[in-house]
PLY file of the C-alpha trace (Angstrom):
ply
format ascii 1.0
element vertex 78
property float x
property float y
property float z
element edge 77
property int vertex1
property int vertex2
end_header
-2.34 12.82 -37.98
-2.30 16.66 -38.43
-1.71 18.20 -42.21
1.69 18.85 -41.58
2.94 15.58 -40.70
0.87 14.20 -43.64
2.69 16.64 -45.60
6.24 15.96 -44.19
5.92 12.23 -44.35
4.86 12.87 -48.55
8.29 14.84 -48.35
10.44 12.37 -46.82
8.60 10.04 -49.09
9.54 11.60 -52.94
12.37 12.74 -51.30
13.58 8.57 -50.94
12.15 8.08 -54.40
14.13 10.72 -55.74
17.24 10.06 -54.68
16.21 6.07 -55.26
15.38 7.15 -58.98
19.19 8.94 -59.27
20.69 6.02 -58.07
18.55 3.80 -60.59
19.64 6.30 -63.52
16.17 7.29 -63.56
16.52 10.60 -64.70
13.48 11.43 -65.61
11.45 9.75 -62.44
14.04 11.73 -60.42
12.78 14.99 -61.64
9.73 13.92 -60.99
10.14 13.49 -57.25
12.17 16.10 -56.73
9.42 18.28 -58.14
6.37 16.80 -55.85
8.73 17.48 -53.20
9.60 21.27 -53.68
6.24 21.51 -54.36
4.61 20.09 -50.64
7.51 22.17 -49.51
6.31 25.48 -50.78
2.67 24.25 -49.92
3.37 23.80 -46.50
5.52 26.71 -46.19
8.03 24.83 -44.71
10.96 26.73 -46.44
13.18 23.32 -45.66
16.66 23.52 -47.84
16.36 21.92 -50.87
18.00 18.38 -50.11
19.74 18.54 -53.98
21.39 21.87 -53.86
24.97 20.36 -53.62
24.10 18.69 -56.85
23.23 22.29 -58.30
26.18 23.19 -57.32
28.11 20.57 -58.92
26.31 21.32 -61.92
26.24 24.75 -62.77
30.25 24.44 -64.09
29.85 21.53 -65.42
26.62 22.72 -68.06
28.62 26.00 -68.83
31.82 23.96 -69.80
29.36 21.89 -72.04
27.57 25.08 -73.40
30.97 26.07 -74.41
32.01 22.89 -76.02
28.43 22.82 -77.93
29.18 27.01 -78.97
26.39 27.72 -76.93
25.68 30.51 -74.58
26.12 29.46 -70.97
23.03 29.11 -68.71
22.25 31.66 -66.38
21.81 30.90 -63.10
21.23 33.01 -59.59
0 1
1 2
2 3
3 4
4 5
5 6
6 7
7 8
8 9
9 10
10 11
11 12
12 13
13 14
14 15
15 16
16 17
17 18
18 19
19 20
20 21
21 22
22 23
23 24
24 25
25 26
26 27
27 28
28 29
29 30
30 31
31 32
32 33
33 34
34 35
35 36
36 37
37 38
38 39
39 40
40 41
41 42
42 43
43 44
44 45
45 46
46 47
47 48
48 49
49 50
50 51
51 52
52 53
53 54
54 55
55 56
56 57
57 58
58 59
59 60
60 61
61 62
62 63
63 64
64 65
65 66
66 67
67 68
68 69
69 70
70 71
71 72
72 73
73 74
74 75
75 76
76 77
């Protein structure tokens, strides 16, 4: 098995066990996973879309709404 299929099976990999962590309410675990696998993507230079952007998306509103509840300043994002 070449590098890049090791790598790409590790991503499909912590890519189930992030998502299976979410589902679990296993917040921190999730982060976890997600972050092995942006990391084999960026080693392997694969530049594959990040499989959680949508919930990025849901969540950029939803922390500045809370920032403003809290009287904080709301996050920046790109």
């Amino acid at each position: 098995m070449t590098l890049e299929r090791k790598l790409r099976a590790e991503m499909r990999e912590a890519e189930f066990k992030a998502w299976d962590s979410l589902a679990r309410y296993k917040f921190q675990m999730f982060g976890y996973w997600s972050a092995i696998w942006v990391h084999l993507n960026k080693l392997g230079e694969f530049k594959d879309p990040n499989p959680w952007s949508d919930l990025v998306r849901t969540a950029k509103p939803k922390a500045a709404k809370a920032a403003r509840r809290a009287g904080k300043e709301a996050p920046r994002h790109k």
